[in-house]
N, C-alpha and C positions, 0 to 999 in steps of 0.2 A: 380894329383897335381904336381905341378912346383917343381924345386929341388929348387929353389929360396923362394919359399912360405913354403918349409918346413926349410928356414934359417929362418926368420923373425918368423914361429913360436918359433924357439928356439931364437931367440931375445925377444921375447913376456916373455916368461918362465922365461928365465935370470932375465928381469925387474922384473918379479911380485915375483922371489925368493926372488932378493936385498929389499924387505919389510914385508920382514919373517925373516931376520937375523937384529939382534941387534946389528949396528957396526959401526962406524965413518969410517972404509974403503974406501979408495978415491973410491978404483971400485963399491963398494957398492952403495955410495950417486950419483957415475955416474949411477949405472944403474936404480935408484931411478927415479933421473932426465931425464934420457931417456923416461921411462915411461910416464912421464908427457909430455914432449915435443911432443913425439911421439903420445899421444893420440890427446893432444890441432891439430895438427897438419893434423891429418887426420880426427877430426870434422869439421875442417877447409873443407877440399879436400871434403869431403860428401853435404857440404852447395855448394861449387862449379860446383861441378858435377850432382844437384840434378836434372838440366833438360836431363842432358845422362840420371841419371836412370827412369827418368817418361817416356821418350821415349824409352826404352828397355823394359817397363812393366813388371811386379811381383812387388812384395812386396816392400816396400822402406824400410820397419824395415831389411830385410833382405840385401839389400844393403848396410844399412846401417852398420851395425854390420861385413859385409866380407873388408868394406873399413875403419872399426877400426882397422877390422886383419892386411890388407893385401894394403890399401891405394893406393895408385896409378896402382899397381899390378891387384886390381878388375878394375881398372876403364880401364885399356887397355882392360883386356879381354870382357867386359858392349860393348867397342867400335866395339873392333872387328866383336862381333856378332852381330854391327848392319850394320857396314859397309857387309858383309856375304852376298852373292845373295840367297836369301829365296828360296825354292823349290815351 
């Protein structure tokens, strides 16, 4: 895994703590709203990209759910491997 995808998990983590602490916290309600945006955001990218992932084949729940993680991130590597000269 990418040293990039192990920031954006600790991005992930951040958001989903700032809804476990009880706080009017400017960073807190930031990372609240990060959360959100960030999700709406790459349902968005997954409705987008849905005909990369039918052309990449495997599962779409499972696409789906690495481009909630990791959003655009999945969808370079989805591409790569198809642009890729197949054996």
């Amino acid at each position: 895994m990418s040293a990039a995808k192990y920031v954006i998990i600790l991005f992930w983590a951040y958001c989903a703590y700032c809804f476990s602490v009880d706080s009017n916290d400017p960073w807190i309600t930031m990372g609240r709203l990060l959360f959100w945006a960030t999700a709406i955001a790459h349902v968005a990218e997954f409705a987008m990209f849905a005909s990369v992932f039918r052309e990449a084949g495997g599962s779409l729940a499972s696409h789906f759910t690495k481009t909630i993680a990791f959003g655009l991130f999945h969808v370079r590597e989805v591409r790569a491997q198809l642009e890729s000269p197949k054996p």
